[in-house]
C-alpha positions as CSV (number, residue, x, y, z in Angstrom):
1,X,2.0,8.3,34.8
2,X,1.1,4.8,36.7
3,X,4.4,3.3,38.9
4,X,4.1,0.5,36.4
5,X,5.1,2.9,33.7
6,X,7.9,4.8,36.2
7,X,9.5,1.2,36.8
8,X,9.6,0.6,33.6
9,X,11.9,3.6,32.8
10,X,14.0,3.1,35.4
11,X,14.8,0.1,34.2
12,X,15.0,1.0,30.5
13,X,17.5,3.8,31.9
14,X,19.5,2.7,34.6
15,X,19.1,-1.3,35.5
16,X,19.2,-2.7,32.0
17,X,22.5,-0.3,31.2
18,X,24.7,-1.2,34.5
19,X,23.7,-5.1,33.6
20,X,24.7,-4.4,30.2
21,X,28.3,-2.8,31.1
22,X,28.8,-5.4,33.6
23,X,28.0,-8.2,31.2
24,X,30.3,-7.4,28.7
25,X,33.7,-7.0,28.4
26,X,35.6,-4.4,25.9
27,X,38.5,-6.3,24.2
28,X,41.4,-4.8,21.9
29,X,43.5,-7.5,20.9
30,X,42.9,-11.4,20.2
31,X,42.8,-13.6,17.2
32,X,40.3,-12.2,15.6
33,X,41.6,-9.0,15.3
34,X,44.4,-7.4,12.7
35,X,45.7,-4.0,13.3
36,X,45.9,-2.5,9.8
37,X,46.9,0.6,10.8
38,X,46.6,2.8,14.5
39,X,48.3,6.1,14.8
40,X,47.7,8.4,17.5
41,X,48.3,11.9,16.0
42,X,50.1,13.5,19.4
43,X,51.4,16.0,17.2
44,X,48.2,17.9,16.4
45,X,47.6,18.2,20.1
46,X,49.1,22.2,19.9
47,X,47.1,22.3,16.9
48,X,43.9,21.6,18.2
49,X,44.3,22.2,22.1
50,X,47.0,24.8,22.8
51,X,45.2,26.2,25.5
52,X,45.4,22.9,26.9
53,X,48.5,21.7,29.4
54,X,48.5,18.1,27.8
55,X,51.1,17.0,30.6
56,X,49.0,18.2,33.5
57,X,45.7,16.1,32.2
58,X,47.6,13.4,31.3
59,X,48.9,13.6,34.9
60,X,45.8,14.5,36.7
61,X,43.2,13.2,34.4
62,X,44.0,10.3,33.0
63,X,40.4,9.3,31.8
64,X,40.2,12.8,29.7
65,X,43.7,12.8,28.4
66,X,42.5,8.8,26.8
67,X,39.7,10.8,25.2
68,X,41.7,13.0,23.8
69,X,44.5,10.5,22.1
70,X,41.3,8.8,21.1
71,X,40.0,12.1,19.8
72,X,43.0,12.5,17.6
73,X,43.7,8.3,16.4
74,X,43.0,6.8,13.2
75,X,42.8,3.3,12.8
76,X,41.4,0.8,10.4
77,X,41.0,-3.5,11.9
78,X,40.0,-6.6,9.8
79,X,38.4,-8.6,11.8
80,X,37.3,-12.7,11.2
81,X,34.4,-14.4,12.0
82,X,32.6,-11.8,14.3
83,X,29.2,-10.7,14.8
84,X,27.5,-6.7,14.5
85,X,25.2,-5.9,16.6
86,X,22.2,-3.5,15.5
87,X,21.3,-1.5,18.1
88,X,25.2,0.6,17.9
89,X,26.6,-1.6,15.7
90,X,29.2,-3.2,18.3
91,X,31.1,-6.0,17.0
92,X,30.4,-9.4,19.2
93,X,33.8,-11.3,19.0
94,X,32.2,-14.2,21.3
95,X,29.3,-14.3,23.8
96,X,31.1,-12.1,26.0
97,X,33.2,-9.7,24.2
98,X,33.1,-6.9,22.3
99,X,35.6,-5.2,19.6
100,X,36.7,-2.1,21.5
101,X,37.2,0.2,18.8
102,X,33.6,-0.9,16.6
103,X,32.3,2.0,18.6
104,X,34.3,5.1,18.1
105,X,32.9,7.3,21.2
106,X,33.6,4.4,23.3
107,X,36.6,6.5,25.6
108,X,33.9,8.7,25.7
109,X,33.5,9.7,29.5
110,X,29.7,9.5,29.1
111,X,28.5,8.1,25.7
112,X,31.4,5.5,25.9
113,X,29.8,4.0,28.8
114,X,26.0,3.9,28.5
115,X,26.0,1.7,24.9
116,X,26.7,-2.0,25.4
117,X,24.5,-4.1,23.2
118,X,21.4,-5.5,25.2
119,X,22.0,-8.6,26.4
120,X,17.9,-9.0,26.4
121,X,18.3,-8.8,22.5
122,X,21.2,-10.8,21.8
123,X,20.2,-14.2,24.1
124,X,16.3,-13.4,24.4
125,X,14.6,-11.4,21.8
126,X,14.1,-12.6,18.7
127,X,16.6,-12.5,16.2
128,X,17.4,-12.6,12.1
129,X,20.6,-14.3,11.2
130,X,22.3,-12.7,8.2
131,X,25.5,-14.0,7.3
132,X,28.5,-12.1,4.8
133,X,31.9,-12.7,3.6
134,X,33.2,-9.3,3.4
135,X,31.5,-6.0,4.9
136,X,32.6,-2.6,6.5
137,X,30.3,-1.3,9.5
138,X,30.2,1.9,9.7
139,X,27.0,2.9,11.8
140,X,28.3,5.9,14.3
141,X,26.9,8.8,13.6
142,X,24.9,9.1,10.7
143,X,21.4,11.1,12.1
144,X,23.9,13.9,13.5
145,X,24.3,16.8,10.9
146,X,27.7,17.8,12.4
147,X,29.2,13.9,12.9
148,X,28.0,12.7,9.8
149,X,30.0,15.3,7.8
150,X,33.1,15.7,10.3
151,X,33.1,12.1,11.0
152,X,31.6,9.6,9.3
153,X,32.3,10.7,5.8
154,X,35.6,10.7,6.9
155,X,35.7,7.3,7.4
156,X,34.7,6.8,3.9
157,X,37.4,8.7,3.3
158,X,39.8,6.5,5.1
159,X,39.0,3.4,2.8
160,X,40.0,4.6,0.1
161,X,43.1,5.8,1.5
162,X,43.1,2.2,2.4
163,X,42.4,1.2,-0.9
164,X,39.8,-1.0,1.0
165,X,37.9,-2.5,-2.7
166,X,34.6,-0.8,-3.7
167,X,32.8,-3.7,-4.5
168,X,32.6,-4.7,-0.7
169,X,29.7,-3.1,1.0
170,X,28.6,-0.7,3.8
171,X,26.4,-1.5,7.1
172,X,24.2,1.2,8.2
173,X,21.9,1.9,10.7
174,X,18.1,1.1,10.3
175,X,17.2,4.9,9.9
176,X,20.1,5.7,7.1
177,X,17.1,6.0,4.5
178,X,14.8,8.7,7.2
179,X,17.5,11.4,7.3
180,X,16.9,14.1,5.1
181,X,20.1,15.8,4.9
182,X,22.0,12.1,4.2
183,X,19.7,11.1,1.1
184,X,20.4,14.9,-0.1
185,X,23.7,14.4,0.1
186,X,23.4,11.0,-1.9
187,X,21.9,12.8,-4.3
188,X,24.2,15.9,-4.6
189,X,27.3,14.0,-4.6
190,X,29.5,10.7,-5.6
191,X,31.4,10.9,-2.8
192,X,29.3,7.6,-1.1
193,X,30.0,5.4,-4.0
194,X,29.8,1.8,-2.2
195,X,26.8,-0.8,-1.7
196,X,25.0,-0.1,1.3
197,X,23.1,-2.6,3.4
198,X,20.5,-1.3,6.1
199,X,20.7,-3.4,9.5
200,X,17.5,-3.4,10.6
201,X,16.7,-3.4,14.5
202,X,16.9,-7.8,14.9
203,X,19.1,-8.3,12.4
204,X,22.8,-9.7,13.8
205,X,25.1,-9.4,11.0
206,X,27.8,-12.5,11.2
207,X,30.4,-11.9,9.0
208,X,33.7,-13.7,8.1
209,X,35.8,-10.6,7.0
210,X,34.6,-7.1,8.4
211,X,36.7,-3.7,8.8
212,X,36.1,-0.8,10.6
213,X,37.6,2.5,10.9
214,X,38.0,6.2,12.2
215,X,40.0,8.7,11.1
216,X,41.3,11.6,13.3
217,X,39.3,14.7,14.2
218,X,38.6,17.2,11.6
219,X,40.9,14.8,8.9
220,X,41.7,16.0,5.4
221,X,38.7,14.1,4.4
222,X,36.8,17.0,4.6
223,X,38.7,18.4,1.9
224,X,37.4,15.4,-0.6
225,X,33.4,16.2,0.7
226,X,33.6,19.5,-0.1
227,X,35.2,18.5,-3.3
228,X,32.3,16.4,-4.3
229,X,29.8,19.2,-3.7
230,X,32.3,22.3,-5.1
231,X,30.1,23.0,-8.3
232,X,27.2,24.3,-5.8
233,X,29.3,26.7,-4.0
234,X,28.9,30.8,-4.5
235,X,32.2,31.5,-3.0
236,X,32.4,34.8,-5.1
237,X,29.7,36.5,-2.6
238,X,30.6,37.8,0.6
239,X,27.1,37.9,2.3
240,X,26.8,38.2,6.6
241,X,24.6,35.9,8.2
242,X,23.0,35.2,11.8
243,X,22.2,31.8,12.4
244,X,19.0,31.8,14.6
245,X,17.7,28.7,16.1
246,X,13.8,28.8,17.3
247,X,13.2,29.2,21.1
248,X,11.5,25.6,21.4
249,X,15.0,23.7,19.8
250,X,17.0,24.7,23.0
251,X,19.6,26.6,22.9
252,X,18.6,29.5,22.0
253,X,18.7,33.6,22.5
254,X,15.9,34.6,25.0
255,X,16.0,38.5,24.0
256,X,16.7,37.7,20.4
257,X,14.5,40.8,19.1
258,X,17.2,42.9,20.4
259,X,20.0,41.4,19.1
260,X,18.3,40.8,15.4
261,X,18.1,44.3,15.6
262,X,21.7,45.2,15.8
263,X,22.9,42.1,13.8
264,X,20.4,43.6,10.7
265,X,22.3,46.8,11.3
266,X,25.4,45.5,10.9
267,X,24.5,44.1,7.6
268,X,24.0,41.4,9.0
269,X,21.1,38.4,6.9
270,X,18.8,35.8,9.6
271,X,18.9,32.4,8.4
272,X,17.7,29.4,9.7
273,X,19.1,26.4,8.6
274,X,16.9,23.6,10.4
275,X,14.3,25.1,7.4
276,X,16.6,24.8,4.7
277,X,17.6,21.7,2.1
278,X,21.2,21.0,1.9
279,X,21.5,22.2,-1.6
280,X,20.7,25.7,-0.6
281,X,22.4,25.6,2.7
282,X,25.7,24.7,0.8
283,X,25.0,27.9,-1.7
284,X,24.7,30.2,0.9
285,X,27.1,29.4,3.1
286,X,29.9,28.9,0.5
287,X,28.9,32.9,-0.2
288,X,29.3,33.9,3.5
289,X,32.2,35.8,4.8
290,X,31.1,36.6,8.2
291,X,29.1,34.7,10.3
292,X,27.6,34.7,13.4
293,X,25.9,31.6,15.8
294,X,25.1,29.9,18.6
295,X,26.9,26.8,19.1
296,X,24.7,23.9,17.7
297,X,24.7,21.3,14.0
298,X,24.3,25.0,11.9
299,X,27.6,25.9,12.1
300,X,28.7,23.0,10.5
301,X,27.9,24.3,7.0
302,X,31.2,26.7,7.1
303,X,33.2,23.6,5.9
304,X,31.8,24.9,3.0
305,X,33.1,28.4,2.5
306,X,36.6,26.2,2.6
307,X,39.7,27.7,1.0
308,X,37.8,31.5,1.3
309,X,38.0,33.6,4.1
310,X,35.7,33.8,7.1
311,X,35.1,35.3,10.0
312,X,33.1,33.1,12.8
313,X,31.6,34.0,15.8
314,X,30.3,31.5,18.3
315,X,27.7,32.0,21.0
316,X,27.5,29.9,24.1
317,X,24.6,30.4,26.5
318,X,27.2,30.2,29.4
319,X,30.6,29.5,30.6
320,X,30.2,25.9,31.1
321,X,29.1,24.7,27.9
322,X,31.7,25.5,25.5
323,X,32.5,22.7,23.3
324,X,36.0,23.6,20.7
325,X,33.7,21.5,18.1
326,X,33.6,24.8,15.7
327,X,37.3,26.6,17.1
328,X,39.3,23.4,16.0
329,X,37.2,23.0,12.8
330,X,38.1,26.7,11.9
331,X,41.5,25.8,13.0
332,X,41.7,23.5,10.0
333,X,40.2,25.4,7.5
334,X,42.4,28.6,8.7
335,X,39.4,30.7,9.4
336,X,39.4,33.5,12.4
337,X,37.6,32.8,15.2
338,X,36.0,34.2,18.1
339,X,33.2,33.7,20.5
340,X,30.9,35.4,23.0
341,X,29.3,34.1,26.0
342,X,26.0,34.6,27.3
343,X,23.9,34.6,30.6
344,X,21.2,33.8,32.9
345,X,20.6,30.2,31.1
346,X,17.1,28.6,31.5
347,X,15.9,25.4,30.9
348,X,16.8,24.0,27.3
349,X,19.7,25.9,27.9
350,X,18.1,29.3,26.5
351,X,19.7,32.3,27.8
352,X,19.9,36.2,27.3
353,X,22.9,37.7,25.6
354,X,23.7,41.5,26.3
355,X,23.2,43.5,23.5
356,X,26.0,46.4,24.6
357,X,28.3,43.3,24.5
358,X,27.4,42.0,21.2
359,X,27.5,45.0,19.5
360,X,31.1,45.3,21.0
361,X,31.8,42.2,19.6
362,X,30.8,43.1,16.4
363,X,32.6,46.4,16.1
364,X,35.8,44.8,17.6
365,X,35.9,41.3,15.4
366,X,34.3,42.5,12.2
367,X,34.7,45.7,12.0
368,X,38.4,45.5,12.9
């Protein structure tokens, strides 16, 4: 690699971002802006995090307990005369502002920070000029399998709470037609039942009325997805299933032979979902009753086993990387939960996992 090369990605990594974040400046009120609606849901804080002191973080650690109010808000904004970006779909209020809340991880303590539109783009590079009346951006999320299902449909979901009319259309990202999983979804269900409009990378949408939203964590929207896709699910089965994830995706179990081999004696069947549509991911996990994983976008398919009973056990490759994505979403669909940690990670974060202690986890979860 020359040194030309090397500058270049340092500056592509670290210069252009801290000129970026220093150019910019993160605005939440002004008169451009109308609050439709903002409700932190403190309330679901001993739902979602009662192994959590709240008062202690909020105390100690300000920054984290702001991500977690944010974590748990739902809000919807009009907003007049403003301008979305397309590399994250920020919203431009002037040349120097941005709409806090167009980008929904921005309290974040790491993606919230490392986003800002580039300024290279929006004075230098060459641009298209589109121009609306009316348009929601919603562009967070979409190329994630867990987000886009936990999240963004969920903002879907907030509009028509909002009654917010179906005639006005959707912003998306430029690579909303390349994701497999989202055009399977279009085709499997009516849940996405607005216009949409691709931004393409140039294009700054300028638009006199736009909205956008987020709806709290794990939100009864879920409920309405899963609605939309019931006539797939096998709920009647009660099948077991190991969700395996190949050694070169990260993550994943070094001594796996072992532990495939007391799984399968459990009764246990090996799926990979990464080689699955979502058509059959959605018929075999609506038939599963116990399931087993290591923490990654697979485990996201138990939102459709909803209003059946599961067992879930989550693996972590060590004791510093365990998110509560999956433990708060079978929180909310009152499934039992459980996890097991393992050791000696590697690089990609692939890491052994005792077989004595997963078959003791086995026998004392499942077989209970």
């Amino acid at each position: 690699m020359s040194n030309y090369t090397l500058i270049q990605r340092f500056n592509a990594r670290i210069v252009t971002p801290h000129i970026d974040n220093k150019f910019w400046r993160l605005v939440e009120e002004g008169p451009k802006i109308t609050n439709v609606e903002k409700i932190i849901h403190e309330d679901q804080f001993d739902v979602f995090f009662p192994e959590l002191n709240i008062s202690e973080i909020k105390k100690d650690n300000p920054a984290h307990y702001k991500f977690l109010c944010h974590i748990l808000t739902t809000y919807v904004y009009n907003l007049k005369n403003v301008t979305v970006e397309p590399q994250n779909g920020w919203v431009i209020l002037n040349h120097f502002q941005l709409f806090k809340y167009s980008f929904p991880l921005v309290e974040d303590p790491w993606d919230g920070k490392k986003k800002r539109p580039s300024i290279f783009n929006y004075f230098i590079g060459k641009k298209t000029n589109i121009f609306l009346d009316e348009a929601i951006s919603i562009r967070y999320a979409w190329q994630n399998y867990y987000h886009f299902f936990i999240d963004t449909l969920n903002q879907l979901f907030l509009l028509d709470k909002h009654k917010v009319p179906k005639h006005i259309p959707i912003i998306v990202p430029f690579f909303f037609p390349y994701i497999k999983f989202v055009q399977q979804f279009l085709d499997l269900s009516d849940f996405i039942d607005r216009k949409i409009i691709i931004q393409n990378p140039g294009e700054f949408y300028h638009i006199k009325n736009l909205t956008v939203c987020k709806d709290t964590f794990v939100s009864d929207g879920i409920f309405s997805v899963i609605n939309s896709i019931d006539y797939l699910r096998k709920c009647e089965k009660n099948q077991k299933l190991l969700i395996v994830r190949p050694i070169t995706h990260g993550r994943a179990i070094l001594n796996l032979e072992d532990i495939k081999r007391i799984a399968i004696n459990h009764g246990f069947l090996l799926v990979d979902p990464s080689n699955m549509s979502l058509k059959e991911q959605i018929e075999l996990f609506s038939g599963a009753s116990e399931i087993i994983g290591i923490h990654g976008a697979g485990l996201t398919n138990i939102i459709f086993r909803s209003g059946h009973s599961l067992k879930l056990l989550e693996i972590f490759p060590s004791t510093d990387l365990t998110p509560w994505h999956y433990k708060n979403l079978s929180r909310k669909l009152n499934f039992n939960y459980d996890f097991i940690i393992g050791e000696g990670r590697q690089t990609n974060n692939n890491f052994n996992l005792s077989p004595t202690l997963f078959e003791n986890k086995i026998l004392s979860f499942f077989d209970q």
